[in-house]
Backbone as CSV, one residue per row, in Angstrom:
resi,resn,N_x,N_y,N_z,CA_x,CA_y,CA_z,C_x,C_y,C_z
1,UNK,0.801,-1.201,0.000,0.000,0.000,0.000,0.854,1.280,0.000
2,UNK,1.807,0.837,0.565,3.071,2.454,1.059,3.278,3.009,-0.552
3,UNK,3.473,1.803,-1.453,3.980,2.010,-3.070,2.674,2.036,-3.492
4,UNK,2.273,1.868,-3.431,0.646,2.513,-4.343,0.928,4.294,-3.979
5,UNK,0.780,4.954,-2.617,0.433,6.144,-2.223,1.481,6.600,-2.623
6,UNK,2.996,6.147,-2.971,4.078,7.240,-3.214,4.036,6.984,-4.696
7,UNK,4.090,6.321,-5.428,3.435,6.121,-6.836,2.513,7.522,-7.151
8,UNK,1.720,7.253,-6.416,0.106,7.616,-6.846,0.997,9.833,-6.749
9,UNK,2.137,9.900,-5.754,2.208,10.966,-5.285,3.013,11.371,-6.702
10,UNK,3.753,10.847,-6.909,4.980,11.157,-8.055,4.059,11.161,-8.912
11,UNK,3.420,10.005,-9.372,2.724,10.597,-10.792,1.520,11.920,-11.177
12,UNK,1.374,12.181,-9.584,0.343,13.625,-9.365,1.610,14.763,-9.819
13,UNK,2.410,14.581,-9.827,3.560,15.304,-10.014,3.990,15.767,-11.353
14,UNK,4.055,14.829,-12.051,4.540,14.171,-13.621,3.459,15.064,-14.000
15,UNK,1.784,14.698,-13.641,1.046,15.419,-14.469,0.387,16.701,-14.304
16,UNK,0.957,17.332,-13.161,1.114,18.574,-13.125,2.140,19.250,-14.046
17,UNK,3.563,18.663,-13.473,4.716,19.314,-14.512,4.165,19.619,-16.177
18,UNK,3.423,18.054,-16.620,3.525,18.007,-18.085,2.088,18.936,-18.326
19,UNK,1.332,19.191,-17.008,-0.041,20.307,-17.605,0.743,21.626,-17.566
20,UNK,0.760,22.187,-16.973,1.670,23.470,-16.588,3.328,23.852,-17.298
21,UNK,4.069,22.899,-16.790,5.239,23.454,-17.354,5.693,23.206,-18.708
22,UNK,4.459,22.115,-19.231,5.108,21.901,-20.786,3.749,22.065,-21.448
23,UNK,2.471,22.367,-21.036,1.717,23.214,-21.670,1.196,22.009,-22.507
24,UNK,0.942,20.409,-21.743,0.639,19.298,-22.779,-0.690,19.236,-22.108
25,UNK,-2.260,19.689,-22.990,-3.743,19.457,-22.436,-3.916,18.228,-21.886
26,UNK,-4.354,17.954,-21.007,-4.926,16.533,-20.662,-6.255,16.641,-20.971
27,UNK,-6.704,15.585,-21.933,-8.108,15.697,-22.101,-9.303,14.582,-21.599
28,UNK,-8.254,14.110,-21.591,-9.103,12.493,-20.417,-9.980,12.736,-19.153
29,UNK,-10.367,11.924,-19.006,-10.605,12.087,-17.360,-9.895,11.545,-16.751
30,UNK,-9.609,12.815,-15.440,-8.682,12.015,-14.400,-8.770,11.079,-13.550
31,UNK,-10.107,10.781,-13.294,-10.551,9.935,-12.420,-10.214,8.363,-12.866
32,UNK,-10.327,8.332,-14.464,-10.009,7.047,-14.998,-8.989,6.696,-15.164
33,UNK,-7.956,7.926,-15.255,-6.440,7.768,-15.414,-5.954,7.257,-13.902
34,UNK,-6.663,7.877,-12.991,-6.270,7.750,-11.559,-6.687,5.870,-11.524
35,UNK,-7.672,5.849,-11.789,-8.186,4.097,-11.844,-7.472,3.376,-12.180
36,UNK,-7.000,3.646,-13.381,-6.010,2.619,-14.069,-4.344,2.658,-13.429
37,UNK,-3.844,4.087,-13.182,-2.704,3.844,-12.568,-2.830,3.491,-11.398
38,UNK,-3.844,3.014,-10.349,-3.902,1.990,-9.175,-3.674,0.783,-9.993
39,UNK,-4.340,0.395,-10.616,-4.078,-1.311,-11.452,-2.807,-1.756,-11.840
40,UNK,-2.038,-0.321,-12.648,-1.023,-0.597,-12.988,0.089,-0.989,-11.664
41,UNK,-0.639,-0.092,-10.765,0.172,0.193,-9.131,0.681,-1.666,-9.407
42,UNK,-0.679,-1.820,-8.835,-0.896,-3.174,-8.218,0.056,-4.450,-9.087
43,UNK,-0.228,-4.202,-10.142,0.405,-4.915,-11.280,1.945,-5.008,-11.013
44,UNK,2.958,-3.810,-11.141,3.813,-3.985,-10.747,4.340,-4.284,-8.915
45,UNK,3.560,-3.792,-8.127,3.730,-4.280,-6.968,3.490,-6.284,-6.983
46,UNK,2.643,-6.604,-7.610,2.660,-7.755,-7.831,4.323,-8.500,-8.525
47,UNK,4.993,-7.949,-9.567,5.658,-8.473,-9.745,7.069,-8.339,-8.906
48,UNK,7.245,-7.153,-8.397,7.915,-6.379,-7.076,8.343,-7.961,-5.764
49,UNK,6.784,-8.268,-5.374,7.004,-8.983,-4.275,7.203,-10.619,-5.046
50,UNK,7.013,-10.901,-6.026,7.192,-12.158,-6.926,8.814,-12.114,-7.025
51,UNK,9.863,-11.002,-7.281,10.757,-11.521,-7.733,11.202,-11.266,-6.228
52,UNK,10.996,-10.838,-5.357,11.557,-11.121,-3.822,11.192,-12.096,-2.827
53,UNK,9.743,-12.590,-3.421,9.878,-14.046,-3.049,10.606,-15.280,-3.527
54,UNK,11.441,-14.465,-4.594,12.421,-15.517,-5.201,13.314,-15.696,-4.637
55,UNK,14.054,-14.691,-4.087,15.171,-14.234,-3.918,15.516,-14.425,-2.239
56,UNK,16.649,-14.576,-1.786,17.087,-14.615,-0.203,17.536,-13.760,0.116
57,UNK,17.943,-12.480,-0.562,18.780,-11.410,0.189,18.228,-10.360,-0.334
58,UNK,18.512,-8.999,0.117,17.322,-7.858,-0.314,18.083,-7.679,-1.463
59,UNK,19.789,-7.952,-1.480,20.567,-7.066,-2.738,20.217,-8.108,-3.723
60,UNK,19.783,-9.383,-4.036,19.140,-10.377,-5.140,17.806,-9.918,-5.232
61,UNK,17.421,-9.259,-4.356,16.022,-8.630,-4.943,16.258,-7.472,-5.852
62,UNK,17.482,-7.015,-5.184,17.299,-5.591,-6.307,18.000,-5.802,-7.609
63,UNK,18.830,-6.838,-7.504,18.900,-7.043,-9.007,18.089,-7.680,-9.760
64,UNK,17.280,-8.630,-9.119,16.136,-9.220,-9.929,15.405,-8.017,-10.367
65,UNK,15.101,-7.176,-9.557,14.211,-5.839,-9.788,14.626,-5.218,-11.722
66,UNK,16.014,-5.193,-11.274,16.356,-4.301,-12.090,16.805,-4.966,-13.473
67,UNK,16.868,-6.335,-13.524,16.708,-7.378,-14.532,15.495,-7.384,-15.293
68,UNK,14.543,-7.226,-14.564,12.974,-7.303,-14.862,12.730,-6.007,-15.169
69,UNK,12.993,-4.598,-14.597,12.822,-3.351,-15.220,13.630,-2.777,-16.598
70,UNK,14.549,-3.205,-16.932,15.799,-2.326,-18.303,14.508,-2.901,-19.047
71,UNK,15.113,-4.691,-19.292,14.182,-4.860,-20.792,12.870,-4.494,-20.848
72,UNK,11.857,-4.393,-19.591,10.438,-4.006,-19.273,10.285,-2.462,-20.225
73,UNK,11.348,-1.428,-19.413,11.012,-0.401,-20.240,11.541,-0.182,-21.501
74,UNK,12.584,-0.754,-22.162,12.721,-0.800,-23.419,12.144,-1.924,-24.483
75,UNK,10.879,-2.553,-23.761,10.417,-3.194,-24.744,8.857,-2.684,-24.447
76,UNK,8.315,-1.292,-23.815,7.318,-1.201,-23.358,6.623,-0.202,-24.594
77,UNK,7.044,0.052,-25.435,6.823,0.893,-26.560,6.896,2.586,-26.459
78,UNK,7.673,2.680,-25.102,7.952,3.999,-24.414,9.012,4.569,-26.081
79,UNK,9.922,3.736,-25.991,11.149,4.030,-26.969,11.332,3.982,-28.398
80,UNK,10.338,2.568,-28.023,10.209,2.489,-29.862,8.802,1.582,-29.984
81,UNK,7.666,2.179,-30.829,6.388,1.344,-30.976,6.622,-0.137,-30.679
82,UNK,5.413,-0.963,-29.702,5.244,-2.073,-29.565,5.190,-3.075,-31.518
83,UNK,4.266,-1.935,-32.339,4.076,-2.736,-33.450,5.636,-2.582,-34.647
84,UNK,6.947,-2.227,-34.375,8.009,-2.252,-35.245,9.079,-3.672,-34.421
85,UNK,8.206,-4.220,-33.726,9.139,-5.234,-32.727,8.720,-6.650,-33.687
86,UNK,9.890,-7.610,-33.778,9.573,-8.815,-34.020,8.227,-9.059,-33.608
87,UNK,7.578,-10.133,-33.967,6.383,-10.953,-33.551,6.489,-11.560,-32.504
88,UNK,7.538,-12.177,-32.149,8.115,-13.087,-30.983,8.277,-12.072,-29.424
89,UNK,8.900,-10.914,-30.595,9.080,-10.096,-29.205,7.456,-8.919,-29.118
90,UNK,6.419,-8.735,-29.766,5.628,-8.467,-29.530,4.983,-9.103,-29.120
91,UNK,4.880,-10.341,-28.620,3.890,-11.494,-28.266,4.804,-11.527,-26.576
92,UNK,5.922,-10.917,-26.108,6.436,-11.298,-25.236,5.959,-10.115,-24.517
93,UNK,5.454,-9.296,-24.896,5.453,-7.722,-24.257,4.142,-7.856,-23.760
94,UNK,2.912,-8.423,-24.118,1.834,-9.222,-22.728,2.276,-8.957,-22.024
95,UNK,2.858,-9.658,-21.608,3.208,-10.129,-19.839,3.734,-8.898,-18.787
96,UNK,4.338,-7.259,-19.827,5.153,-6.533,-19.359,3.497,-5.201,-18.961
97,UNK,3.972,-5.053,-17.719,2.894,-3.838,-17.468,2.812,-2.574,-17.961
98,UNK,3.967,-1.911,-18.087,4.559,-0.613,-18.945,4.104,-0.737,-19.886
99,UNK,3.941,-2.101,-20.859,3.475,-1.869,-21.909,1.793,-1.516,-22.228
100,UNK,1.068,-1.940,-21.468,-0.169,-1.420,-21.141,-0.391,-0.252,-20.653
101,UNK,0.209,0.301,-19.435,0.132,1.445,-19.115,0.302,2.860,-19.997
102,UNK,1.672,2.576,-20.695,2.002,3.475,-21.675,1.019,3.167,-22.718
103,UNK,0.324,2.820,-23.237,-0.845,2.256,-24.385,-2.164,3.235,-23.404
104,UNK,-2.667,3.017,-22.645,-3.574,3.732,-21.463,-3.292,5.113,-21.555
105,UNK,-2.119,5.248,-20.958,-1.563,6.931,-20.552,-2.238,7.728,-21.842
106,UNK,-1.205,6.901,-23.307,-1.833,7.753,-24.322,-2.736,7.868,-24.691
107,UNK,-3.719,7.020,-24.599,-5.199,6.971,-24.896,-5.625,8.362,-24.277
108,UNK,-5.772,8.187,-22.529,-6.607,9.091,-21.729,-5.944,10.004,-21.903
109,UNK,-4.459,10.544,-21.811,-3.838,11.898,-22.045,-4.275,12.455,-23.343
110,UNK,-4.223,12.032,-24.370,-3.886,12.328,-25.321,-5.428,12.560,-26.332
111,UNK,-5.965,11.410,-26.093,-7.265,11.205,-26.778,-8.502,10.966,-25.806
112,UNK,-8.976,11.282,-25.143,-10.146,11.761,-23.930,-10.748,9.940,-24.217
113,UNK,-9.968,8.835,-24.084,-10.371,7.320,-23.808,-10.980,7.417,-23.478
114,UNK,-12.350,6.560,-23.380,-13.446,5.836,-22.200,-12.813,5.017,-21.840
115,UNK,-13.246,4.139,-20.610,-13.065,2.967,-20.344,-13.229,1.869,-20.971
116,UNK,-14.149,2.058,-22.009,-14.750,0.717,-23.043,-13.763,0.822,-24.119
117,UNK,-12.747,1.822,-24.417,-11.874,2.132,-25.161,-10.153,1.583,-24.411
118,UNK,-9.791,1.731,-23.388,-8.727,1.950,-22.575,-9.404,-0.175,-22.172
119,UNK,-10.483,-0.596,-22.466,-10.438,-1.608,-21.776,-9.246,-2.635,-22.253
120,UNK,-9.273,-3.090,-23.493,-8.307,-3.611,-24.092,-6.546,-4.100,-23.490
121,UNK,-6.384,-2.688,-22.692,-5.265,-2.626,-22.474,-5.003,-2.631,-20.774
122,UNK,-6.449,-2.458,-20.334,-6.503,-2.460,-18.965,-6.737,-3.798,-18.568
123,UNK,-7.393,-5.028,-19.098,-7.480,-6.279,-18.950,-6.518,-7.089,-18.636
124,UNK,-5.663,-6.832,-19.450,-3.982,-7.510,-19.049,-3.481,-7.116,-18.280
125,UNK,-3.601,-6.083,-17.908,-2.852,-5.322,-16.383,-3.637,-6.240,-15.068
126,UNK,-4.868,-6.153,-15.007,-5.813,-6.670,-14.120,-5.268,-8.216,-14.207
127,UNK,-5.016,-8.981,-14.967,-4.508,-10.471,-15.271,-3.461,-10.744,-14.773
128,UNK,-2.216,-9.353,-15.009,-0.497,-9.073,-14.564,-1.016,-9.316,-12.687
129,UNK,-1.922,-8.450,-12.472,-1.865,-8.158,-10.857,-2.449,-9.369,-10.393
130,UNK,-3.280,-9.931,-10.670,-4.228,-10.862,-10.048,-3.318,-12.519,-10.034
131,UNK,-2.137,-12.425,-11.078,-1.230,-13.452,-11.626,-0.316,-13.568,-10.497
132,UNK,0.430,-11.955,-10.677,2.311,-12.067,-9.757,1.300,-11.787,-8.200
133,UNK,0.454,-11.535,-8.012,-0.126,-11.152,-7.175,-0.222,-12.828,-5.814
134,UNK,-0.848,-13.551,-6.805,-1.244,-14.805,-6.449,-0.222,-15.547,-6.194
135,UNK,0.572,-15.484,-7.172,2.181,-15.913,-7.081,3.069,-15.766,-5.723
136,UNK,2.707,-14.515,-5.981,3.984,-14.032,-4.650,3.274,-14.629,-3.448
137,UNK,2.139,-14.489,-3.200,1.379,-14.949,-2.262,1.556,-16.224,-1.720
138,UNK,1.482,-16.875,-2.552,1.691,-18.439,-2.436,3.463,-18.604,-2.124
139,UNK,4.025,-18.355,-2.925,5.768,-18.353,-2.651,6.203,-17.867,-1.260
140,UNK,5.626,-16.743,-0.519,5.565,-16.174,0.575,5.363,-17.140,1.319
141,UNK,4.219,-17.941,1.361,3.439,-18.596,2.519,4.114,-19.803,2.538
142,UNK,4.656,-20.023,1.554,5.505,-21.610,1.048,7.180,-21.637,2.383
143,UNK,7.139,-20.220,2.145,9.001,-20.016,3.000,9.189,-19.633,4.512
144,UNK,7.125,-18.969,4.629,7.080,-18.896,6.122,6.286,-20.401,6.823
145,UNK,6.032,-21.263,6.043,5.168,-22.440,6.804,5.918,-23.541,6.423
């Protein structure tokens, strides 16, 4: 929950800076943007406590972390479109949350999304969280019992 609320604080941040100091309209609603970046929260907090239930030491957590984050954001279509990627490697980018989120962001920032529009991309996020979510859960309970 602590990373949901400091999440939730930084990205109140991001989209102030980018309304105000770079003069980029938000035309979405915020309330839905706010919706979905809890999911996304959750999503990556899910995979967060999955690769530290892997792991025995906090510093193997943080490299698992950071194993799982480089290729995450350079295959999230932040850098370069999801659709100029191999097939193999577009079929691998499912599983990555960034890549949904950033697909979302632009929708509601950019193009005033509905939800019946943004659903597409919000489904797999909800699947990501409910997945590493369950995961970690179980791996957890496996090392304390």
């Amino acid at each position: 929950m602590p990373a949901l609320i400091v999440a939730t604080f930084q990205a109140t941040i991001v989209l102030a800076i980018g309304i105000w100091a770079y003069q980029i309209p938000f035309a979405g609603s915020l309330a839905l943007f706010y919706f979905t970046m809890v999911i996304y929260g959750l999503s990556l907090v899910g995979f967060g406590l999955l690769i530290s239930s892997l792991c025995a030491t906090q510093q193997q957590a943080f490299i698992g972390v950071f194993v799982f984050m480089m290729p995450a954001i350079l295959l999230s279509g932040y850098v370069s479109p999801v659709e100029n990627m191999p097939v193999w490697l577009q079929n691998l980018t499912w599983i990555n949350p960034i890549r949904h989120f950033t697909d979302i962001t632009k929708q509601i920032y950019l193009k005033d999304a509905s939800l019946g529009i943004v659903w597409g991309s919000l489904w797999p996020l909800l699947v990501i969280a409910a997945t590493t979510g369950s995961a970690a859960y179980a791996m957890f309970r496996r090392k304390v019992m």
